[in-house]
C-alpha positions in Angstrom: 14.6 1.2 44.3 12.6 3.1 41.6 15.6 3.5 39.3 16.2 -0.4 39.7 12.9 -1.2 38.7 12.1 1.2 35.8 15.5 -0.1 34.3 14.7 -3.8 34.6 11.8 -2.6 32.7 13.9 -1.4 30.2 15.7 -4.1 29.7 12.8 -6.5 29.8 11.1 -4.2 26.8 14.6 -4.1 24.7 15.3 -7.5 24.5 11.0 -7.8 24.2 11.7 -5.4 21.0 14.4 -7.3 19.6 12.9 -10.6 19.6 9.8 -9.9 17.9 12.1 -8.1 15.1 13.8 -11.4 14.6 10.5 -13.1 14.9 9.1 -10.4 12.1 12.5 -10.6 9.6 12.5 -14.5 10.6 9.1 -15.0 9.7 9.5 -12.7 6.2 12.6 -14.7 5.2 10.2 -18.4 5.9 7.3 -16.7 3.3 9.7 -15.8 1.0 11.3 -19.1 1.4 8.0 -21.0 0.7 6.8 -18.8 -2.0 4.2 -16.7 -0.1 2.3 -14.2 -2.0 2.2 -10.2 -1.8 -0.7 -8.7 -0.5 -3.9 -8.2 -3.3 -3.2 -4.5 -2.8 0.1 -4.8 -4.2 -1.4 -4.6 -7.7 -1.8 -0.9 -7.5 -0.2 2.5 -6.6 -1.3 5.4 -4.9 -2.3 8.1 -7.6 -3.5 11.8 -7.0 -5.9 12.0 -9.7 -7.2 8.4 -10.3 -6.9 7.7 -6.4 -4.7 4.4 -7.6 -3.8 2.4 -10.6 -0.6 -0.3 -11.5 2.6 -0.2 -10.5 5.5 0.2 -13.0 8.3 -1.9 -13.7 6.8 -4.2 -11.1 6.9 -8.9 -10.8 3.6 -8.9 -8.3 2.6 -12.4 -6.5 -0.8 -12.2 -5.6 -3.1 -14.6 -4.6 -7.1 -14.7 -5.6 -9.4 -17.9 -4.3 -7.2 -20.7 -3.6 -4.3 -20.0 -6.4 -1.8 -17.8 -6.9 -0.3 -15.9 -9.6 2.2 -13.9 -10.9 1.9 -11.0 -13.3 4.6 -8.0 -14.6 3.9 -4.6 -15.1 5.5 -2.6 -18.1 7.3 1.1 -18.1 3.9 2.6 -18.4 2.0 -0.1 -15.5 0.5 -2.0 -18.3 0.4 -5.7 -17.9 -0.9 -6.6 -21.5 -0.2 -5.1 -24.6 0.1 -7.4 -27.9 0.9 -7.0 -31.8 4.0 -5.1 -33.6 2.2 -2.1 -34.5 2.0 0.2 -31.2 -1.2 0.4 -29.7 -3.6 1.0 -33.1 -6.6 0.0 -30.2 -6.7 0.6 -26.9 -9.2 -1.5 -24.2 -10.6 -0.3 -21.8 -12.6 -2.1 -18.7 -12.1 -3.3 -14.9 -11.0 -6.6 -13.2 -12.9 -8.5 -15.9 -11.0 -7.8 -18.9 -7.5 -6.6 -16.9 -6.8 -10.7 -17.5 -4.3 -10.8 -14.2 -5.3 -14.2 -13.2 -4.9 -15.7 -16.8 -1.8 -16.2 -18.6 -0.7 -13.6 -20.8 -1.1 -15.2 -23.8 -4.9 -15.4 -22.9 -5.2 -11.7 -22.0 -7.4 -9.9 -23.8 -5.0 -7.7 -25.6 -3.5 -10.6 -26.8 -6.5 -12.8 -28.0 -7.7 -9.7 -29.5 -4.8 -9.1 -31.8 -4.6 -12.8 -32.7 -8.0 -12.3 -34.4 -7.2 -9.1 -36.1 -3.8 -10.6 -37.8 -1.6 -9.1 -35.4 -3.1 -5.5 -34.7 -1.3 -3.3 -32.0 -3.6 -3.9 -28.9 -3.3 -2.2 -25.6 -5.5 -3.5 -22.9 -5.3 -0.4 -20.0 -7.8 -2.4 -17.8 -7.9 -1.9 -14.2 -9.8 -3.6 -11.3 -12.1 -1.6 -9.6 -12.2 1.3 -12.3 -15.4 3.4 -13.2 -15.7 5.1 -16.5 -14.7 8.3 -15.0 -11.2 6.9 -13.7 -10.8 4.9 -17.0 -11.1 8.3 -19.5 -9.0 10.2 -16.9 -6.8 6.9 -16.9 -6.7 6.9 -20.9 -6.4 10.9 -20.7 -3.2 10.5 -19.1 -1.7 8.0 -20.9 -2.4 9.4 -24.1 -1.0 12.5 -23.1 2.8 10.6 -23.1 1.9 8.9 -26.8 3.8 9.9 -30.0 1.5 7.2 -31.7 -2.1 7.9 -31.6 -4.7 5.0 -31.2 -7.3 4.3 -34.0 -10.1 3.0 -31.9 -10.9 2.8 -28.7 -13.0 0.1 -27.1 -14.8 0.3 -23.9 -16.0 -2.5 -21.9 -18.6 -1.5 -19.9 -19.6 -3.9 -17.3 -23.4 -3.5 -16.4 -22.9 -5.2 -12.8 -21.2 -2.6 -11.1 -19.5 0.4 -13.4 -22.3 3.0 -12.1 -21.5 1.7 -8.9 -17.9 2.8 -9.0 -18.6 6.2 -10.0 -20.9 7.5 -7.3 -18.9 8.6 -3.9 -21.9 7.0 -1.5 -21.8 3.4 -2.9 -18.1 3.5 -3.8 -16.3 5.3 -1.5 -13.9 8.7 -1.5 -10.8 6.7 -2.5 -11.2 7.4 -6.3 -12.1 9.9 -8.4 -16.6 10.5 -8.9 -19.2 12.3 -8.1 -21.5 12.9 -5.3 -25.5 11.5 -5.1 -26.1 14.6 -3.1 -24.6 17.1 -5.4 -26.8 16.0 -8.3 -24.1 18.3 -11.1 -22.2 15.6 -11.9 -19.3 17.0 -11.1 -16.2 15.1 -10.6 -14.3 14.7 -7.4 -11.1 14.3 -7.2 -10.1 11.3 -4.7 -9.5 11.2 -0.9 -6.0 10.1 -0.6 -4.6 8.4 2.7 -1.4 10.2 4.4 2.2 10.1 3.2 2.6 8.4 6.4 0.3 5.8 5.3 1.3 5.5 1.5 4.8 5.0 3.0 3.8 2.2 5.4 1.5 0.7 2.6 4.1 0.6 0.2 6.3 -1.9 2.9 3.1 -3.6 3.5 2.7 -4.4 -0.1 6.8 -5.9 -0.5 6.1 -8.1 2.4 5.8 -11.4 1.9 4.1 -12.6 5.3 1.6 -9.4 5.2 0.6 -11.5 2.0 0.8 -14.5 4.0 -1.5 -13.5 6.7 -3.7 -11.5 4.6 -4.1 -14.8 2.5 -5.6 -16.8 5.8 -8.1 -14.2 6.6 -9.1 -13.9 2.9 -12.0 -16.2 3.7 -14.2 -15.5 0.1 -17.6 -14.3 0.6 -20.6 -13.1 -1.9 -20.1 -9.8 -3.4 -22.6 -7.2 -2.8 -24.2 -4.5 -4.6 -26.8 -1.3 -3.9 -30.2 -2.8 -4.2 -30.5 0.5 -5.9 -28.4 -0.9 -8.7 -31.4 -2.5 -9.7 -32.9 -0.2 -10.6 -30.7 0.3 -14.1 -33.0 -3.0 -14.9 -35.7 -1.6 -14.5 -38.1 0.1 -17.2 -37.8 3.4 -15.5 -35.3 5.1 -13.8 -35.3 5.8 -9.9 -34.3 9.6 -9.1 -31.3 8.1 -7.2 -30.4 5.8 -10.3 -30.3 9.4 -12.3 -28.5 11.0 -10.2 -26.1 8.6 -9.8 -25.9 8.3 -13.7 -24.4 11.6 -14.0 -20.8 10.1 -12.8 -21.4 7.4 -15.4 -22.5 10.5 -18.0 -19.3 12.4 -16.9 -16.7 9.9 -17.9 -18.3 9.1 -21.6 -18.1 12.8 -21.8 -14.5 12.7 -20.9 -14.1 9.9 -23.3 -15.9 11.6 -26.1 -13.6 14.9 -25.9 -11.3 12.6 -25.9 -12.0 11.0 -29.0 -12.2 14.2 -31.2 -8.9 15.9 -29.7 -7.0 12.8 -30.7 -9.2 11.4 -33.6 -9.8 7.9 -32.4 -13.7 6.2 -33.1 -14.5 5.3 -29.4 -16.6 1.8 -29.6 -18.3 0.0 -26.7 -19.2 -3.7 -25.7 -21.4 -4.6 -22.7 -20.9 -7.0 -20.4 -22.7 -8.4 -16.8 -21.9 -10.2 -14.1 -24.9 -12.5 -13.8 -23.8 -13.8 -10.5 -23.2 -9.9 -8.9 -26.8 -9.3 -10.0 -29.0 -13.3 -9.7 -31.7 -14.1 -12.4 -31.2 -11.3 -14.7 -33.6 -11.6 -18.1 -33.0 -10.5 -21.6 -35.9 -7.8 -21.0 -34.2 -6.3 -17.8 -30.5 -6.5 -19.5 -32.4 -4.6 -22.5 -33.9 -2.5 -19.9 -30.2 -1.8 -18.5 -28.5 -1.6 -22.2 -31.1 1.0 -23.0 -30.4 3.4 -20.3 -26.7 3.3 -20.8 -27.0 4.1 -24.5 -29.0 7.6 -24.1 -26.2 8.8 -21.8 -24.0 9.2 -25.1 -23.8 9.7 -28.5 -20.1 9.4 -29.1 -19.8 5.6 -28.5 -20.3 3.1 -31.1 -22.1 0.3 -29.0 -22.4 -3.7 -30.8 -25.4 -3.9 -32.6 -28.4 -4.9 -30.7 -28.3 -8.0 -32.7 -25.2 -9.1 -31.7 -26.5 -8.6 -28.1 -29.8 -10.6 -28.0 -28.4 -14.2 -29.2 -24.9 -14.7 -27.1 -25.2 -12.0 -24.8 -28.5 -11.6 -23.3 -29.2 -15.2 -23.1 -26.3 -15.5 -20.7 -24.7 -18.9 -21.5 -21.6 -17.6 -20.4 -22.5 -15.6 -17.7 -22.3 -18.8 -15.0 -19.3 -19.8 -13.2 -18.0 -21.3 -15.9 -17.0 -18.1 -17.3 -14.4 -16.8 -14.0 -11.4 -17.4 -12.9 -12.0 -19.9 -10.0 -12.4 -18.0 -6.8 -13.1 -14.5 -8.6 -15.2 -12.5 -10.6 -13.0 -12.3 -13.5 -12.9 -13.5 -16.4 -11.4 -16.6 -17.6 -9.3 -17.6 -20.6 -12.5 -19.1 -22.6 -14.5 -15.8 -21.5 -11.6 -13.5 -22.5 -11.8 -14.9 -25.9 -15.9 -14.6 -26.0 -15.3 -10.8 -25.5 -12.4 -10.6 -28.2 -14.7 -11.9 -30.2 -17.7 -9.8 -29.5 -14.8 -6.8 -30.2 -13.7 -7.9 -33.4 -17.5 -7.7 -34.6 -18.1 -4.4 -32.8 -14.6 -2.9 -35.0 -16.0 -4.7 -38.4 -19.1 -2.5 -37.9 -19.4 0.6 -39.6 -18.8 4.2 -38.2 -21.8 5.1 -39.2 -24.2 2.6 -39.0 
C-alpha cells in the first residue's frame, strides 16, 4: 500500500514540476513576445570593489515610472561617450547625470561636447554612486587608458551623495565607511553569494521577472536621513562629521588621482529639491559651504554662477525629471552642460 501511495505522489509532483516549467518558459516567451522589460537591476553588475556598476557589451530594457527604455552599454560599460577626440573630459555623477532614460543624443556627454565644438566627453555616471565608488570607479578605468583625460568634472548631488557613502544610511552593498568607526576608512563592499550572483544574473535576462517586478513597482516618495539635514544647516551635527569623512575619502581619492595622471579635477553642485522640500538659498549656501572645506583639489563653479540659476531653484521642480524618476531630463541635462562649460572656461587658478 505504502509504495503505491508514495509513487502516486511522485507522479502527481513530476507532472506538478513539469507544468509549471512550461507555464514559466510559456510565460517568458509571451513577455518577450509583447515587449516586456528586464528587471531595473539589470543595469548593473556585480563588482568586488565598487559592490556593482554597468554591464558590458549589454541592449538593457528597463522600465522607470510608466515608460520604458532601452539603453546599450559599450566594451568598457559606458552608455555615453561623445566627440572624436577620446575622452579629453571625463563626468562623473549618479542617476541624475547617467542620462539612461533620455536619448542619447540628449545625454550629457553628448550635449556637453556639442557646446565645446566637439570635445572628447566621457560621462562614467552611475545610479546610486557616492564619491568614494565614483574615484574608485574612475581609478579603475583610468588604469586601462593609453589616452589621459584633461579635466575631470564631478557632479556632486547635494541630495543624497553623503548619504551613499556612509555604511548605516546606505547599506554594506557598496564600498564606504562606517558612522561608528569615525577614521574614515573605506570598506570594501558586502557582496551576495556566487549562488546568488548566479541566480541574479538569470533574474536579470528574464523578461517576466521584469514583467512582474514592473506590477509591484508601485512609485512611492523617496526618503532620506533626517540627519541629512543637517549639511543645511549652519553648523555641523557630530553625526553629519562623521559621516563626512566617507565624503572626504573619495575627494581624496579623486585628488591623488588628479596629480598621478595630471588632469584639473572641477566640480558642479547640484540638489534634488524634491528629495529635500523647501530648501533656501541660505541653507543650499549653508550645504555648498561645508562641501567645499572638505577639499582643496576641486575647482568648484564660482559662487556667482551658483546664486542666480542654481540656488533660486527654477529648475529644481518636476519639470526638470524624467517623468516617474529622479533623473534628469533632456532640458535639465542641458542646464548642467551648460553650468560645465562655464565651470571649464574658469581659470585654474582663480
Amino acid at each position: 500500500m505504502r509504495p503505491v501511495f508514495f509513487k502516486r505522489l511522485f507522479g502527481i509532483f513530476r507532472i506538478g514540476s513539469l507544468a509549471f516549467v512550461f507555464v514559466i518558459i510559456g510565460g517568458e516567451m509571451l513577455a518577450r513576445y509583447i515587449g516586456a522589460p528586464q528587471p531595473y537591476s539589470a543595469l548593473y553588475v556585480y563588482d568586488e570593489i565598487l559592490g556593482y556598476r554597468s554591464p558590458a557589451n549589454k541592449q538593457v530594457t528597463f522600465s522607470a515610472g510608466e515608460s520604458t527604455y532601452s539603453v546599450y552599454f559599450d566594451g568598457e560599460g559606458i552608455a555615453d561617450r561623445a566627440g572624436e577626440h577620446g575622452a579629453e573630459i571625463v563626468i562623473l555623477g549618479d542617476g541624475v547625470t547617467a542620462g539612461l532614460e533620455v536619448q542619447p543624443q540628449d545625454r550629457l556627454a553628448h550635449q556637453l561636447s556639442r557646446l565645446l565644438g566637439g570635445k572628447g566627453v566621457v560621462n562614467l555616471s552611475i545610479t546610486g554612486y557616492g564619491t568614494i565608488q565614483q574615484a574608485l570607479l574612475l581609478e579603475d578605468w583610468l588604469a586601462r587608458q593609453q589616452i589621459r583625460p584633461k579635466q575631470v568634472i564631478l557632479v556632486f548631488n547635494l541630495a543624497n551623495d553623503v548619504i551613499d557613502n556612509v555604511r548605516e544610511w546606505d547599506g554594506a552593498g557598496a564600498p564606504n565607511v562606517s558612522l561608528a568607526k569615525r577614521d574614515g576608512v573605506v570598506l570594501p563592499p558586502t557582496l551576495p553569494s556566487v549562488f546568488h550572483r548566479k541566480a541574479a544574473a538569470l533574474y536579470h535576462e528574464s523578461r517576466l521577472a521584469g514583467y512582474l517586478s514592473n506590477l509591484n513597482n508601485h512609485p512611492s516618495d523617496e526618503r532620506i536621513p533626517s540627519q541629512l539635514t543637517d549639511l543645511f544647516a549652519p553648523q555641523l551635527s557630530d553625526e553629519m562629521k562623521s559621516a563626512l569623512l566617507g565624503t572626504r575619502a573619495g575627494f581624496a581619492k579623486l585628488e591623488k588621482l588628479s596629480h598621478k595622471y595630471a588632469f584639473e579635477l572641477r566640480g558642479v553642485f547640484w540638489v534634488d529639491r524634491g528629495l529635500l522640500g523647501d530648501v533656501g538659498s541660505e541653507s543650499i549656501a549653508n550645504a555648498v559651504n561645508h562641501i567645499q572645506h572638505l577639499t582643496t583639489g576641486v575647482k568648484w563653479t564660482a559662487a556667482d554662477d551658483l546664486s542666480e540659476k542654481v540656488m533660486k531653484g527654477k529648475a529644481w521642480n518636476d519639470s526638470a525629471f524624467v517623468a516617474g524618476t529622479r533623473h534628469a531630463n533632456a532640458l535639465e541635462m542641458e542646464r548642467i552642460a551648460q553650468q560645465m562649460k562655464a565651470t571649464l572656461m574658469l581659470k585654474k587658478n582663480d
